[in-house]
C-alpha positions in Angstrom: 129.6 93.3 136.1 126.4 92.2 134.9 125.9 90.8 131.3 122.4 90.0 131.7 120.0 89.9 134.3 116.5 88.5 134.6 114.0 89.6 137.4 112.0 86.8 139.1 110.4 89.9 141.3 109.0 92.0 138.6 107.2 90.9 135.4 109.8 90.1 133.6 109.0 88.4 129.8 111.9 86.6 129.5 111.6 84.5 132.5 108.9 81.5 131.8 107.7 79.0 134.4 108.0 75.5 133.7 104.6 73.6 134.6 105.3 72.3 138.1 106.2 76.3 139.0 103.4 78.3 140.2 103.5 81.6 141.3 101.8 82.7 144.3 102.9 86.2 144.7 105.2 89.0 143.9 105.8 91.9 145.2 108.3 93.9 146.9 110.3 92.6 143.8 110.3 89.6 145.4 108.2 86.4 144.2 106.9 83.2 145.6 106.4 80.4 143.9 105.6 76.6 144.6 107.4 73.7 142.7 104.7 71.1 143.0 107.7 68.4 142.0 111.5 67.3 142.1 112.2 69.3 138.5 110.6 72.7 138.8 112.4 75.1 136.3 112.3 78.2 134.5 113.3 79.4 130.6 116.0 82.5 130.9 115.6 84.0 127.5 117.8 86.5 126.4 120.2 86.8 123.2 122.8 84.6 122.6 125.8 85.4 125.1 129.5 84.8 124.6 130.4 82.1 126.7 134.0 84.0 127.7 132.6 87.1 128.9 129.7 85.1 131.6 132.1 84.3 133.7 129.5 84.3 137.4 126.4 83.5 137.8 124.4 85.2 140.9 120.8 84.7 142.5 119.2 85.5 145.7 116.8 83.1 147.2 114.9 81.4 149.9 113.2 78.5 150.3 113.3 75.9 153.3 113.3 72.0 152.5 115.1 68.8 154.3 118.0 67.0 152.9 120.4 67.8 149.9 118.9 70.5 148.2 120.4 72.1 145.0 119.6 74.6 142.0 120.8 73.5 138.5 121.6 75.8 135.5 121.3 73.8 132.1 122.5 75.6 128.6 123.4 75.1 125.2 125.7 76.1 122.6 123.3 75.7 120.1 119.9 77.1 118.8 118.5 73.9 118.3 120.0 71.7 121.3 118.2 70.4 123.9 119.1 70.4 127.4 121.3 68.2 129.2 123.3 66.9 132.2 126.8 67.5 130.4 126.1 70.8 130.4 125.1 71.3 134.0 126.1 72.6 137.0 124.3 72.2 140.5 125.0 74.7 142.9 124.3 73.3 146.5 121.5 75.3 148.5 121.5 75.8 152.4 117.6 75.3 152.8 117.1 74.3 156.3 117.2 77.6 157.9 114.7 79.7 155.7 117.0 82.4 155.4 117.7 84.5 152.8 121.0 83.8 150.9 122.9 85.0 147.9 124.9 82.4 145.6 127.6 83.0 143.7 128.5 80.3 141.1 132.0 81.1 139.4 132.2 78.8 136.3 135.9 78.8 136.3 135.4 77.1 139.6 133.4 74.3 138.2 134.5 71.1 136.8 131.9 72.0 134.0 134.3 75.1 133.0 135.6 73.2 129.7 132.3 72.3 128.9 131.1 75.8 129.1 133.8 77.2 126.9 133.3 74.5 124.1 131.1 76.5 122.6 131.5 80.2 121.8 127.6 81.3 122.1 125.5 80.4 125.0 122.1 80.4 123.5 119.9 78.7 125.9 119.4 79.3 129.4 117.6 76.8 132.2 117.4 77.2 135.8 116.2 75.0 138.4 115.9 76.9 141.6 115.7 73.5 143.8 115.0 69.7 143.4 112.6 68.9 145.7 109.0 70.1 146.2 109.3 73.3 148.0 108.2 76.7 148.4 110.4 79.1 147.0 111.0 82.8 147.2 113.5 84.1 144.1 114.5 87.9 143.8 116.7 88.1 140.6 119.4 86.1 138.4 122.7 87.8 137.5 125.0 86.6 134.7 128.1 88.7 135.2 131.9 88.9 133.5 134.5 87.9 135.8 134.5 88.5 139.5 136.4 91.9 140.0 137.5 89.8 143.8 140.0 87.4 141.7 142.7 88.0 139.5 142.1 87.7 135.7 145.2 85.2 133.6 
């Protein structure tokens, strides 16, 4: 069930490239970008969310790079607070094939879940589709309730 969704593919004004991102084409509603660095990352704008309902987060990309490569989604609870580590959560990438691949990060799964629900608003939204200089192709980012797959408490 998605709560929000923002398209890497099609111009979408709620998406905003960090300055080590640059975009080399889209189409297809499929982009390419290059992340000149090890910290490429894009703003998800969107109205504050309640943290309960996002339960999933999904996004379809590929890219091809050596070692351990991994996206990171940032956010805060608050209008005014920056972005940090604590409230992190790296999803591993498999990079070395060039393929394209879903990823499915279920928060309750994390061992950032507490930290996620400690606030009631997610107001903030940061994702870093890899950490190494790489070329990158991104389609779109889900944030959905609760996977219908697993049994709700």
């Amino acid at each position: 069930r998605p709560i929000a969704a923002f398209s890497f593919g099609r111009e979408d004004q709620r998406v905003v490239a960090g300055p080590s991102v640059e975009l080399l084409d889209r189409r297809n509603e499929i982009a390419t970008y290059r992340a000149a660095d090890r910290d490429p990352f894009f703003l998800l704008g969107a109205e504050p969310l309640p943290t309960r309902e996002v339960r999933v987060v999904r996004f379809r990309m590929r890219c091809r790079a050596d070692g351990y490569v991994f996206a990171q989604l940032y956010w805060s609870h608050g209008p005014e607070e920056p972005f940090s580590e604590e409230k992190s959560v790296q999803v591993p990438l498999q990079a070395t094939d060039d393929q394209w691949r879903e990823y499915v990060l279920r928060i309750d799964d994390t061992e950032r879940s507490r930290v996620w629900d400690a606030g009631a608003l997610i107001h903030h939204l940061r994702f870093d589709p890899v950490n190494v200089a790489a070329t990158i192709e991104l389609r779109d980012l889900f944030l959905c309730g609760p996977d219908p797959t697993e049994r709700l408490t």
